[in-house]
C-alpha positions in Angstrom: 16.2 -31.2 9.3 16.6 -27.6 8.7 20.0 -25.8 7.5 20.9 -22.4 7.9 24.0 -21.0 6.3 24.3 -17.1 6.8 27.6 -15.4 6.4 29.0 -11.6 5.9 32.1 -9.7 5.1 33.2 -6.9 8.0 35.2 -4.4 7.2 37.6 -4.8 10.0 40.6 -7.7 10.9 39.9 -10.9 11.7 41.5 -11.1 14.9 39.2 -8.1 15.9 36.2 -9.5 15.2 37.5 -12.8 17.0 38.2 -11.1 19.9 34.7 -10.2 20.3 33.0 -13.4 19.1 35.6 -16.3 20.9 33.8 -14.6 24.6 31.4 -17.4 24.7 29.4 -15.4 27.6 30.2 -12.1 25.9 27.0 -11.8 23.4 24.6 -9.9 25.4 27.5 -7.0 24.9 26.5 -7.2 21.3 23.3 -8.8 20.4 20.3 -6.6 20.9 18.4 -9.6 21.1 20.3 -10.8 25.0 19.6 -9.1 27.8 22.2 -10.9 30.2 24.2 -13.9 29.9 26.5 -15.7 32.4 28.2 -19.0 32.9 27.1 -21.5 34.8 29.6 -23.1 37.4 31.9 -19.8 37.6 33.8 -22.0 34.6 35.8 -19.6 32.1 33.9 -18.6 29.3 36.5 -19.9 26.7 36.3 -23.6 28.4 34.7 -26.4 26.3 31.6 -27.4 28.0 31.0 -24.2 29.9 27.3 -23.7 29.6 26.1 -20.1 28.9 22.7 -19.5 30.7 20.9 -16.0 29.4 17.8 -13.8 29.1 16.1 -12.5 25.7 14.7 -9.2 25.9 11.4 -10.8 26.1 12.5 -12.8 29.6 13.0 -15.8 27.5 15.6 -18.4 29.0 18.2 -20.4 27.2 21.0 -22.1 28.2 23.9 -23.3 25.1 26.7 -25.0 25.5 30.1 -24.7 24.0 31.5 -27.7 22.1 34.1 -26.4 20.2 36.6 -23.5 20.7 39.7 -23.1 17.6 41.7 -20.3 18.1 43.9 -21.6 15.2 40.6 -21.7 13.0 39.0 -19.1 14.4 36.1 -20.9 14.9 33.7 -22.3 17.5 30.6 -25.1 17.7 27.7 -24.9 20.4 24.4 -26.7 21.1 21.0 -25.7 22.7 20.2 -27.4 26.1 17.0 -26.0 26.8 14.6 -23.4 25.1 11.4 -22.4 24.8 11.6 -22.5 20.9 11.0 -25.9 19.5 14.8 -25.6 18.2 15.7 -29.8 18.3 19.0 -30.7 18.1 20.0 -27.4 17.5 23.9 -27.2 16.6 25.8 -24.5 15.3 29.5 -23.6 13.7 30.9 -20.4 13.9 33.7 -19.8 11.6 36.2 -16.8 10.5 38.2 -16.2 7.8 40.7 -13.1 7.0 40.3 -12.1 3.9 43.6 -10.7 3.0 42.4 -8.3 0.1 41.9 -5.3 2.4 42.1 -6.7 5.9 38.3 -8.0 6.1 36.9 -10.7 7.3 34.7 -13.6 6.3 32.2 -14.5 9.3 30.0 -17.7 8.3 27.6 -18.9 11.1 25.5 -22.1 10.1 23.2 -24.5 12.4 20.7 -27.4 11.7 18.1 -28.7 13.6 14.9 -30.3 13.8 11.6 -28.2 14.0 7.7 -29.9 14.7 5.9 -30.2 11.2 5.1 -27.3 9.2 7.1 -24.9 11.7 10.6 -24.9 9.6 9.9 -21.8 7.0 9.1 -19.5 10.5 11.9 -20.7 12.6 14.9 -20.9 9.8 13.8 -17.5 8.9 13.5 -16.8 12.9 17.7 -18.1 13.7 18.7 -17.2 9.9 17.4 -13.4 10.2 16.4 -12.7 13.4 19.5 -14.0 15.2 22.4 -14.5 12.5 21.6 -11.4 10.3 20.7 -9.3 13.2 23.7 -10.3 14.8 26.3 -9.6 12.0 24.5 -6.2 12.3 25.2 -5.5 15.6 28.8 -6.8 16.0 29.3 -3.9 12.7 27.5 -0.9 15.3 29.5 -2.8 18.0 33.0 -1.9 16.2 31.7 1.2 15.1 32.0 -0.5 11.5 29.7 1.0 8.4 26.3 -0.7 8.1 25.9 -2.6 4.9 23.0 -1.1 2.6 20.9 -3.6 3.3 21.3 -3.3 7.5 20.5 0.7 7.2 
């Protein structure tokens, strides 16, 4: 099993960024990466079990769905129900936390999941970098936020 634990600190409030993040369907705003996103069964996007169903930029075809949704914690869960990436099992935590020494905030994302034999270095740096770093990137040029040194 492969575990990927990526977080960041945004120079913005927590409720903010939780505004933007708790929208379930609301990632293809954000993510360069999702080209259109909607849920399934006209359910509200905030509704544990809603399934999200969206495009990639490369036509790619995923559907997630939500397990978990804290507005107390700030925090949410989801799974992969189909993909064309050999993601198994894939689950992952979304988690906030203010950080009251200057009104940031703490943004951890983590998943785990099962990959075929000898494909888990490419796809935990695929989700860790090319979904979780990229997208703490983009939610920072979303809220017109100062890239980190590392993201210019």
């Amino acid at each position: 099993m492969v575990k990927i634990v990526k977080s960041t600190v945004l120079e913005a409030p927590v409720e903010a960024v939780w505004e933007i993040l708790r929208d379930f369907n609301g990632h293809d705003r954000w993510h360069p990466a999702v080209a259109d996103s909607q849920i399934e069964r006209g359910q509200p996007f905030d509704r544990v079990g809603c399934v999200r169903r969206f495009h990639l930029a490369d036509g790619s075809e995923l559907r997630e769905q939500l397990l978990t949704l804290s507005d107390m914690d700030m925090a949410f869960s989801y799974c992969l129900l189909d993909t064309p990436v050999p993601l198994l099992n894939y689950v992952a935590h979304v988690r906030l936390t203010p950080v009251t020494d200057g009104d940031l905030t703490f943004w951890e994302w983590q998943s785990r999941f099962d990959t075929p034999v000898g494909e888990e270095a490419a796809l935990a740096a695929m989700v860790g970098e090319g979904i979780y770093e990229t997208g703490f990137a983009a939610v920072r040029r979303h809220m017109g936020l100062a890239a980190r040194a590392a993201d210019a």
